[in-house]
SELUMZA-952630 format. One record per residue (C-alpha): x, y, z; residue number from 1; chain; residue in one letter. Coordinates in Angstrom, 3 decimals, m for minus. Example, Ala and Ser with C-alpha at 12.3 -4.5 7.8 and 13.67 -1.06 7.14 Angstrom:
REM residues 2
<node><X>12.300</X><Y>m4.500</Y><Z>7.800</Z><marnu>1</marnu><lumvo>A</lumvo><voke>A</voke></node>
<node><X>13.670</X><Y>m1.060</Y><Z>7.140</Z><marnu>2</marnu><lumvo>A</lumvo><voke>S</voke></node>
//
This chain:
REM residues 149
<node><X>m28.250</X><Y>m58.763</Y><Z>7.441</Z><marnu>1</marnu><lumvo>A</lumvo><voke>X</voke></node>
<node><X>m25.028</X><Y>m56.352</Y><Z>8.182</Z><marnu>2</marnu><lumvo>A</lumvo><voke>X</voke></node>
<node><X>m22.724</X><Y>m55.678</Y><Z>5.510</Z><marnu>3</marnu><lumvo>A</lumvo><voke>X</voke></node>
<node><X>m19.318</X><Y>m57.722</Y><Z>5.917</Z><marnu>4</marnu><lumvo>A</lumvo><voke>X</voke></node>
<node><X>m16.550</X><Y>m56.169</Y><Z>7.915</Z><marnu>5</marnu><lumvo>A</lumvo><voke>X</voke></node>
<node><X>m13.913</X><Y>m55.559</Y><Z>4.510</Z><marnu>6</marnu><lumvo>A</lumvo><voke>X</voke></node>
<node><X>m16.660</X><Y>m53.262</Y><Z>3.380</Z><marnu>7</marnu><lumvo>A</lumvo><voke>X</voke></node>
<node><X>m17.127</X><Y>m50.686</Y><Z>6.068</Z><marnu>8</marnu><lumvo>A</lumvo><voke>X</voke></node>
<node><X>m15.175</X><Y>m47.459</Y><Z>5.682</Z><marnu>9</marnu><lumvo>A</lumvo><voke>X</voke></node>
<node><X>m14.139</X><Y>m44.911</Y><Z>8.519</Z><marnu>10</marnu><lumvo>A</lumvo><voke>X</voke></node>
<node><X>m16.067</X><Y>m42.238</Y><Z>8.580</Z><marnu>11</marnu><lumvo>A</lumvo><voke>X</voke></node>
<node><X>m13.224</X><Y>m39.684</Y><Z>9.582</Z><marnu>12</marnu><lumvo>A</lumvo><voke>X</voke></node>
<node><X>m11.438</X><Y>m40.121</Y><Z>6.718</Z><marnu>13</marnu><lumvo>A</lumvo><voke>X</voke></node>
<node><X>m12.329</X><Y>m39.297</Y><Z>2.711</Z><marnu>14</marnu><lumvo>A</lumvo><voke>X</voke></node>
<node><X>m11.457</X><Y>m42.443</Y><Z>0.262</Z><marnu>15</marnu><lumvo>A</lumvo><voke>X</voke></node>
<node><X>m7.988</X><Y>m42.442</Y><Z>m1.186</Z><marnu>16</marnu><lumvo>A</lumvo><voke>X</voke></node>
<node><X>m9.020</X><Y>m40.356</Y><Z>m4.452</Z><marnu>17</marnu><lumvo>A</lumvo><voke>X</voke></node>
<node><X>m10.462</X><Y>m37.365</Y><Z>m2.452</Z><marnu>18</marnu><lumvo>A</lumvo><voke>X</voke></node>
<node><X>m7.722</X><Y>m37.571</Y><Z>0.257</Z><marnu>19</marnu><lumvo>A</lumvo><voke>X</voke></node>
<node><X>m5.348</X><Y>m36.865</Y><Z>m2.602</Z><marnu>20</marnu><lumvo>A</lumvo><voke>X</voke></node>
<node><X>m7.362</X><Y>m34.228</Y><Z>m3.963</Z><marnu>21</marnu><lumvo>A</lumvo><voke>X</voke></node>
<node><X>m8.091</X><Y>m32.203</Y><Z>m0.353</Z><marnu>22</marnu><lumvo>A</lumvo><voke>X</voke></node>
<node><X>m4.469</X><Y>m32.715</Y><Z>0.113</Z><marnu>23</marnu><lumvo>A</lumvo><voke>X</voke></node>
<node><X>m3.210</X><Y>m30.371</Y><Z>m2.708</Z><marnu>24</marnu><lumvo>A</lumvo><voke>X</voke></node>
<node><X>m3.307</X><Y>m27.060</Y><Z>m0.810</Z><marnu>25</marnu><lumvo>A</lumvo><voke>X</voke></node>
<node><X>m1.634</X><Y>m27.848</Y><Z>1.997</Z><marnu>26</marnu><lumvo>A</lumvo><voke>X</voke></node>
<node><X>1.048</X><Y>m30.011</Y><Z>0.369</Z><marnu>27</marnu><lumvo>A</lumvo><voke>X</voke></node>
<node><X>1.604</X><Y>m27.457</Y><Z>m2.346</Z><marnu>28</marnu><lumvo>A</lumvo><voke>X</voke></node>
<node><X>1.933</X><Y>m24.298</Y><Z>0.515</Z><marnu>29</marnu><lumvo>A</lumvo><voke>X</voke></node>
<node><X>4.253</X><Y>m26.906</Y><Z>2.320</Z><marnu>30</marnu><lumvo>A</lumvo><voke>X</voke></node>
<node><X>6.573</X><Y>m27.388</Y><Z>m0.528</Z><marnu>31</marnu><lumvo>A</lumvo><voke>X</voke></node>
<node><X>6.817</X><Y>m23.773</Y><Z>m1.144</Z><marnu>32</marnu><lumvo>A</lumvo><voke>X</voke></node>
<node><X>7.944</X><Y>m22.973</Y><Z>2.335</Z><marnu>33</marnu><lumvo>A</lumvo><voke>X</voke></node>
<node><X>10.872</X><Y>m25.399</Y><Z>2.217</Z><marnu>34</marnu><lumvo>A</lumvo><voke>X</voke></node>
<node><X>11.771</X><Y>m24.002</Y><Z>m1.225</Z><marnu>35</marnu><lumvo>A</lumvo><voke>X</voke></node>
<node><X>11.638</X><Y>m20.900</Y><Z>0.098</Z><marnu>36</marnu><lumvo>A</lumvo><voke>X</voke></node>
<node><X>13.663</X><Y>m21.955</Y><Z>3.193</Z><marnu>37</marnu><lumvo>A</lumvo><voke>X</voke></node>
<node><X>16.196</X><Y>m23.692</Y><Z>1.015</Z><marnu>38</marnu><lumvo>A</lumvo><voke>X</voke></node>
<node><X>16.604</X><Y>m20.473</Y><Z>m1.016</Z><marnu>39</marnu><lumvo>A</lumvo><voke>X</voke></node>
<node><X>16.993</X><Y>m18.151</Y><Z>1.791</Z><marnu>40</marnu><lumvo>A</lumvo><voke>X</voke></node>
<node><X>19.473</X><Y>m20.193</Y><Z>3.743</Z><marnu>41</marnu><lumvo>A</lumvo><voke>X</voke></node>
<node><X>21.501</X><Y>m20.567</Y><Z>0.663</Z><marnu>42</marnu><lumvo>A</lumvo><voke>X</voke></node>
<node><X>20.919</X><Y>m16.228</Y><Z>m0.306</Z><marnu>43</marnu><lumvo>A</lumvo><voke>X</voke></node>
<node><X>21.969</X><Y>m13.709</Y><Z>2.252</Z><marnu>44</marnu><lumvo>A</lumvo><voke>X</voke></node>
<node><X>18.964</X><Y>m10.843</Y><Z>2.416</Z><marnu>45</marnu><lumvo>A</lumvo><voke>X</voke></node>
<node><X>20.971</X><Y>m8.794</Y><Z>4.394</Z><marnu>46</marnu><lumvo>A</lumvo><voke>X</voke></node>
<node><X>22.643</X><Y>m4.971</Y><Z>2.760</Z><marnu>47</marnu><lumvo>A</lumvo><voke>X</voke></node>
<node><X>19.584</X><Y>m5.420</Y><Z>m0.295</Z><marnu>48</marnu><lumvo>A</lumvo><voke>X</voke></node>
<node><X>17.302</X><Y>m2.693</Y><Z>m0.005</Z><marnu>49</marnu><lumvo>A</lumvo><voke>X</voke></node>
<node><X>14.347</X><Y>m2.780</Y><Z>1.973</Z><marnu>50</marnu><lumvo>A</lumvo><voke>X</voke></node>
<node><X>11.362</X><Y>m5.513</Y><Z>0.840</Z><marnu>51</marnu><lumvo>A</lumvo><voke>X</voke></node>
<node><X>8.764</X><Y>m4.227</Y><Z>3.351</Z><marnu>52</marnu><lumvo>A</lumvo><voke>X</voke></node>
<node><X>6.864</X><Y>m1.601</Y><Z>1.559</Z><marnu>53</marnu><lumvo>A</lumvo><voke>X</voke></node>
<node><X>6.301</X><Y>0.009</Y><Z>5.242</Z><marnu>54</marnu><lumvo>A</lumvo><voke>X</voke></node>
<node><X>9.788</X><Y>0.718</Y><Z>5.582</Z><marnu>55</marnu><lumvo>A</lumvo><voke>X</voke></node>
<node><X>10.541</X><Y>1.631</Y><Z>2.360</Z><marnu>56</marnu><lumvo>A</lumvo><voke>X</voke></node>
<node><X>8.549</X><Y>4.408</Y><Z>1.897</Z><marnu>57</marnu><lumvo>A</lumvo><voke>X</voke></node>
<node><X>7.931</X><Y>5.585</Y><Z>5.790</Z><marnu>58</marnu><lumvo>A</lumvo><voke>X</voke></node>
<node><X>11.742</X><Y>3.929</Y><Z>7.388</Z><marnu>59</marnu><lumvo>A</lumvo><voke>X</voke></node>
<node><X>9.377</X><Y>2.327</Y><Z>10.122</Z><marnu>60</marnu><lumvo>A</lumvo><voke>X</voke></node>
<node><X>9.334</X><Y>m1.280</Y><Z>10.862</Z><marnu>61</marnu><lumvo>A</lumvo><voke>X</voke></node>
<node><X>6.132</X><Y>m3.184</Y><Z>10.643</Z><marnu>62</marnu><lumvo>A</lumvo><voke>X</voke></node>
<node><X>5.919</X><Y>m5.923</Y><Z>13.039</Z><marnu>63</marnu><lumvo>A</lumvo><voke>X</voke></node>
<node><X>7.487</X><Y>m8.448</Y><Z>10.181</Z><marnu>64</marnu><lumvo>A</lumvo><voke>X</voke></node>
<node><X>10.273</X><Y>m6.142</Y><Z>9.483</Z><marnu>65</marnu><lumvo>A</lumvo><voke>X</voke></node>
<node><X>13.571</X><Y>m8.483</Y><Z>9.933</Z><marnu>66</marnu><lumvo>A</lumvo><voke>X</voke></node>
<node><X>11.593</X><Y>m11.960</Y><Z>8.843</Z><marnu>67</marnu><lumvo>A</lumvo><voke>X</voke></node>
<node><X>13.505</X><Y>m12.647</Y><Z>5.789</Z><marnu>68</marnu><lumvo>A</lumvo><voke>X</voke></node>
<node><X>17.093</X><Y>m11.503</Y><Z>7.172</Z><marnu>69</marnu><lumvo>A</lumvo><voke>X</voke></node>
<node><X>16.018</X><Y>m13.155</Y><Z>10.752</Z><marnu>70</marnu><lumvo>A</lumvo><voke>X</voke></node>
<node><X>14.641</X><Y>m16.963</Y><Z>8.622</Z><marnu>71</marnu><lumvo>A</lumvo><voke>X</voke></node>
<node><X>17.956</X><Y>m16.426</Y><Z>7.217</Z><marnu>72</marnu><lumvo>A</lumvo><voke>X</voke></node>
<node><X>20.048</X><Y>m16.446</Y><Z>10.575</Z><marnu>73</marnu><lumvo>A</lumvo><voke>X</voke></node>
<node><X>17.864</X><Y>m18.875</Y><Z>11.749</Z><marnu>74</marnu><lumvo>A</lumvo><voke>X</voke></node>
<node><X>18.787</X><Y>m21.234</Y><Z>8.683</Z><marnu>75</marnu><lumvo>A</lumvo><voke>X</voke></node>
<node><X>22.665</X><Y>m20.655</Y><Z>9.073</Z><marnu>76</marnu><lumvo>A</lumvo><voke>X</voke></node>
<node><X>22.692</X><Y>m21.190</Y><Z>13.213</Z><marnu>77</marnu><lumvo>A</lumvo><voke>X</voke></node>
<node><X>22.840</X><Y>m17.818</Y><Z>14.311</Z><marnu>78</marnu><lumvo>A</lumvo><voke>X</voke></node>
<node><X>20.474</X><Y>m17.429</Y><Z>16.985</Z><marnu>79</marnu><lumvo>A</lumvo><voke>X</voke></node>
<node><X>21.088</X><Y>m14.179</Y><Z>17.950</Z><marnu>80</marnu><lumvo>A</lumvo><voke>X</voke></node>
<node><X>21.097</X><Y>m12.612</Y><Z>14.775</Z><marnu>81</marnu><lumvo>A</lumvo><voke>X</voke></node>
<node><X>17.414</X><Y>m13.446</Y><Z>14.137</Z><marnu>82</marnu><lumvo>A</lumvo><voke>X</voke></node>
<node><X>16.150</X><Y>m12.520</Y><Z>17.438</Z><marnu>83</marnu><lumvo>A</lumvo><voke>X</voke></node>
<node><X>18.000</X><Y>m8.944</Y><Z>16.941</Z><marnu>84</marnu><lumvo>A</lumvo><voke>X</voke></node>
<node><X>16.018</X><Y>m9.135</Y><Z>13.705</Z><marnu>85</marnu><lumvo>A</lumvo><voke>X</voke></node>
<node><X>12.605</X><Y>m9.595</Y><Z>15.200</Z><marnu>86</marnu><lumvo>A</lumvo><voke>X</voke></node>
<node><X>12.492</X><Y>m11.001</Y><Z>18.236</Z><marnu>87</marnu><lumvo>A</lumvo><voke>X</voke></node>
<node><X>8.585</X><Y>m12.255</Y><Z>17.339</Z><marnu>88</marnu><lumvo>A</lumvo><voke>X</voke></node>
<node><X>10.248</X><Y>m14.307</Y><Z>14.614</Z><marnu>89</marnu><lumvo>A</lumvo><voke>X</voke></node>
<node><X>9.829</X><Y>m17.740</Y><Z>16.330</Z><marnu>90</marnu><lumvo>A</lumvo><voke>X</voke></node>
<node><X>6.660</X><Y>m16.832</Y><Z>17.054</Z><marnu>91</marnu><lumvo>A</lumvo><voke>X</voke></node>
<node><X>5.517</X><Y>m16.410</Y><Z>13.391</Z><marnu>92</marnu><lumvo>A</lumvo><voke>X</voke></node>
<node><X>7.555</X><Y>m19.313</Y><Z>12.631</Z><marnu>93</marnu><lumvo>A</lumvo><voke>X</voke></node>
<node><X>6.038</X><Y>m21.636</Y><Z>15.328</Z><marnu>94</marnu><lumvo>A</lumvo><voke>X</voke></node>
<node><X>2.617</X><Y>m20.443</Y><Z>14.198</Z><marnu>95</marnu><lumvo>A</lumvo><voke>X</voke></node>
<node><X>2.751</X><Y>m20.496</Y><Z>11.028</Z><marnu>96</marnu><lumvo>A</lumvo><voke>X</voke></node>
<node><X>3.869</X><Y>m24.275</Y><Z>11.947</Z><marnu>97</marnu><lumvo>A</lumvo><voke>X</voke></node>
<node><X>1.374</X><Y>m25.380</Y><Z>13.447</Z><marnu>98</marnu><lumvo>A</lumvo><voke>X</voke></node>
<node><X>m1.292</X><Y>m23.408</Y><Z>11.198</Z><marnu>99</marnu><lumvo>A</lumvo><voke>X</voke></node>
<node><X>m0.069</X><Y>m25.527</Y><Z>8.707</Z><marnu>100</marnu><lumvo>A</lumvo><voke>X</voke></node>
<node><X>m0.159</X><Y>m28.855</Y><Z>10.653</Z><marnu>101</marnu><lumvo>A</lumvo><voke>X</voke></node>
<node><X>m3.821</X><Y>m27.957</Y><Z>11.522</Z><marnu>102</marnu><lumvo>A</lumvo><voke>X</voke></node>
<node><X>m4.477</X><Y>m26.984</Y><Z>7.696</Z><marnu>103</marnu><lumvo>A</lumvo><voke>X</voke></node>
<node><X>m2.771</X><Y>m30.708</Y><Z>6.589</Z><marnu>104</marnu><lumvo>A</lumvo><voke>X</voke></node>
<node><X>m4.376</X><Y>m32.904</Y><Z>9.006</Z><marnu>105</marnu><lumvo>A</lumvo><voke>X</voke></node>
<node><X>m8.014</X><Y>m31.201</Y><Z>8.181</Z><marnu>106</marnu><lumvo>A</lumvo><voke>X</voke></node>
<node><X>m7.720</X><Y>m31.592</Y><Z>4.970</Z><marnu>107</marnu><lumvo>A</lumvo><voke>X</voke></node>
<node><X>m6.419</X><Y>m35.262</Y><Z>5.291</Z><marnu>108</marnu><lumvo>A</lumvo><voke>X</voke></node>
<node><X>m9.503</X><Y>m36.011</Y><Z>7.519</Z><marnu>109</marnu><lumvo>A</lumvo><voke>X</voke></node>
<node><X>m11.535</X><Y>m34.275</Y><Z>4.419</Z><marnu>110</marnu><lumvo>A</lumvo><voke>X</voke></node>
<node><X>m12.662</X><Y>m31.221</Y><Z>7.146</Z><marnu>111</marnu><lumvo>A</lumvo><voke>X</voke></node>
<node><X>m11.920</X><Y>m27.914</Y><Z>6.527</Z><marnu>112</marnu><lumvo>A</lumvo><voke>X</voke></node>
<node><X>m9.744</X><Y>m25.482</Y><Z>8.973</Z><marnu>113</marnu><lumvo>A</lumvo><voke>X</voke></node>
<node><X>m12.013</X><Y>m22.951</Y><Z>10.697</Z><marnu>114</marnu><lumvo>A</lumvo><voke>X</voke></node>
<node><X>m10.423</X><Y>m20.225</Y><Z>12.942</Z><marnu>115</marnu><lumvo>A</lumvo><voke>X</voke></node>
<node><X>m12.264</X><Y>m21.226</Y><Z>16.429</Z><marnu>116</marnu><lumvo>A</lumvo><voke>X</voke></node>
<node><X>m10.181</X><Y>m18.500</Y><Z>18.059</Z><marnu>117</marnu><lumvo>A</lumvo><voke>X</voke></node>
<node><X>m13.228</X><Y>m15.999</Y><Z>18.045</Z><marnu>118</marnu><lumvo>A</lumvo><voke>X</voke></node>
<node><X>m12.909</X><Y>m12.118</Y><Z>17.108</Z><marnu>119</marnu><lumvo>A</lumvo><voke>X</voke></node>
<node><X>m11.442</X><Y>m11.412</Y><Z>20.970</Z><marnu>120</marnu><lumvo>A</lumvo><voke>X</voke></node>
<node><X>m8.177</X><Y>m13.537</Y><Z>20.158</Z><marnu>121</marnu><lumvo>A</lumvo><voke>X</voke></node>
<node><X>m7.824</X><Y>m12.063</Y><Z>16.648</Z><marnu>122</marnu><lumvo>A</lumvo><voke>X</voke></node>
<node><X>m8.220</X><Y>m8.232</Y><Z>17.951</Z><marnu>123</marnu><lumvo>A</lumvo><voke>X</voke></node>
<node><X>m5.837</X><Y>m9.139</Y><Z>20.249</Z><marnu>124</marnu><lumvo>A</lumvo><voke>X</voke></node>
<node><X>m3.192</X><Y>m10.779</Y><Z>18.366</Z><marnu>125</marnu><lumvo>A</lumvo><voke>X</voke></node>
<node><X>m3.778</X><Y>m7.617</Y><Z>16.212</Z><marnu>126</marnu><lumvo>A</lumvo><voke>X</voke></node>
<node><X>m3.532</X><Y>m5.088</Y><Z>19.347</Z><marnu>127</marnu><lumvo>A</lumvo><voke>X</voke></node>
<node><X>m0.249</X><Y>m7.340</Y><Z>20.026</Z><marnu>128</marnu><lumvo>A</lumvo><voke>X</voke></node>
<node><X>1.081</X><Y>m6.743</Y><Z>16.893</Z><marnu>129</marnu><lumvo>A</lumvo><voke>X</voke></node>
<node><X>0.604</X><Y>m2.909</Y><Z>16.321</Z><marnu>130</marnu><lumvo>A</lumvo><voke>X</voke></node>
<node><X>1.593</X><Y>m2.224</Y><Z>19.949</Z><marnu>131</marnu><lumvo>A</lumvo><voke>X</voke></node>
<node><X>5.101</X><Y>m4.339</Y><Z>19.200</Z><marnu>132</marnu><lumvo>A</lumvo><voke>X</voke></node>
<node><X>5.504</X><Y>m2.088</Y><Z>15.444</Z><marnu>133</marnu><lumvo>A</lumvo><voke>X</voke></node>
<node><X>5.144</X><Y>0.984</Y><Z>17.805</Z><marnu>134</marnu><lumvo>A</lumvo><voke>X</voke></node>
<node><X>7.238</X><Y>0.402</Y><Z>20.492</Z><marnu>135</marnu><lumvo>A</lumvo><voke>X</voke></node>
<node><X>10.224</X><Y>m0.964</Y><Z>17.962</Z><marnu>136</marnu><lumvo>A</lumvo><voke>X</voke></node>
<node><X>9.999</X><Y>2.608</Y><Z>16.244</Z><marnu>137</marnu><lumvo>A</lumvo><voke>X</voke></node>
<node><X>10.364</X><Y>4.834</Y><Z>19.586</Z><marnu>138</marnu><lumvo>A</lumvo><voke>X</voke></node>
<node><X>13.450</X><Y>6.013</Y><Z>19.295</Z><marnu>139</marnu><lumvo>A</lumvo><voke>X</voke></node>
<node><X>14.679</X><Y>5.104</Y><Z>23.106</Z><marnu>140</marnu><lumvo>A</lumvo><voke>X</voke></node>
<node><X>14.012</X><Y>1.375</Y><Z>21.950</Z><marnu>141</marnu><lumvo>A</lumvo><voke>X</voke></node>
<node><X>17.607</X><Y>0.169</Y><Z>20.187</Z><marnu>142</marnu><lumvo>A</lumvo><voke>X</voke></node>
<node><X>16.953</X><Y>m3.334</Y><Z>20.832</Z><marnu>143</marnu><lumvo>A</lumvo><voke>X</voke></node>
<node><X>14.002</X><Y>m3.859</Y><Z>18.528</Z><marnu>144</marnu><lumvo>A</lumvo><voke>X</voke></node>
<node><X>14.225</X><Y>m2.575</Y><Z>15.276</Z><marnu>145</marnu><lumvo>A</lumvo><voke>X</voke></node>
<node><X>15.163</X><Y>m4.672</Y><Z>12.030</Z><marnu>146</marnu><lumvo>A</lumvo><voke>X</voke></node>
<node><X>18.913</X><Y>m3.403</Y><Z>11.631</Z><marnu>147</marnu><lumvo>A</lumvo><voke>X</voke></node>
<node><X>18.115</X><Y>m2.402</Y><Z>8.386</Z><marnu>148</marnu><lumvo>A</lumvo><voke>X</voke></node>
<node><X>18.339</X><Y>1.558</Y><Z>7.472</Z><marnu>149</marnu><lumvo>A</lumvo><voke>X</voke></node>
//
């Protein structure tokens, strides 16, 4: 005899109680990023001193340098002003986007996120990202470093 149809449960998804549970990370990361986002279109970064240890104690951008002043262009329409920033910016932005998308509907389906990506993608994104933090510090390069002194 087969149980009744009210009683079978999808296997792709955790009951209600453990949904709720799995869901705390990425819910709690989420609501931090719009607080944050909220704060920083509201606060100008710009003319504070530097944030980015890097270029605090070397002057040299790292490939971040300009996220926070850049978010904050971003926020108040100024398109231009963030890609003079960092022009990566809505790359990290994107990314870190969909990172988080992948990270919510995991944990919603009660999986965990596992980087699939393999060690060639991360040394390259890595390669990527030290060859961009050079070439914004040559000094022939006036389009690509953070603005900031």
């Amino acid at each position: 005899m087969s149980a009744p149809a009210s009683t079978a449960t999808k296997t792709s998804l955790l009951p209600a109680t453990a949904r709720r549970s799995a869901l705390v990370g990425p819910l709690v990361v989420g609501g931090l990023g719009l607080a944050s986002c909220a704060v920083l279109a509201v606060v100008d970064p710009n003319g504070g001193p530097p944030s980015c240890p890097l270029k605090a104690l070397t002057g040299l951008d790292c490939p971040f340098c300009g996220g926070l002043r850049g978010t904050h262009a971003l926020l108040t329409g100024d398109v231009g002003a963030a890609l003079d920033q960092n022009v990566l910016l809505p790359f990290f932005l994107v990314g870190s986007l969909v990172v988080w998308l992948l990270w919510f509907r995991a944990s919603w389906q009660g999986r965990r996120l596992v980087w699939r990506g393999g060690r060639t993608t991360a040394l390259a994104v890595t390669l990527a990202l030290l060859a961009f933090a050079v070439v914004r510090n040559l000094p022939d390069v006036s389009y690509l470093p953070s603005g900031l002194g």
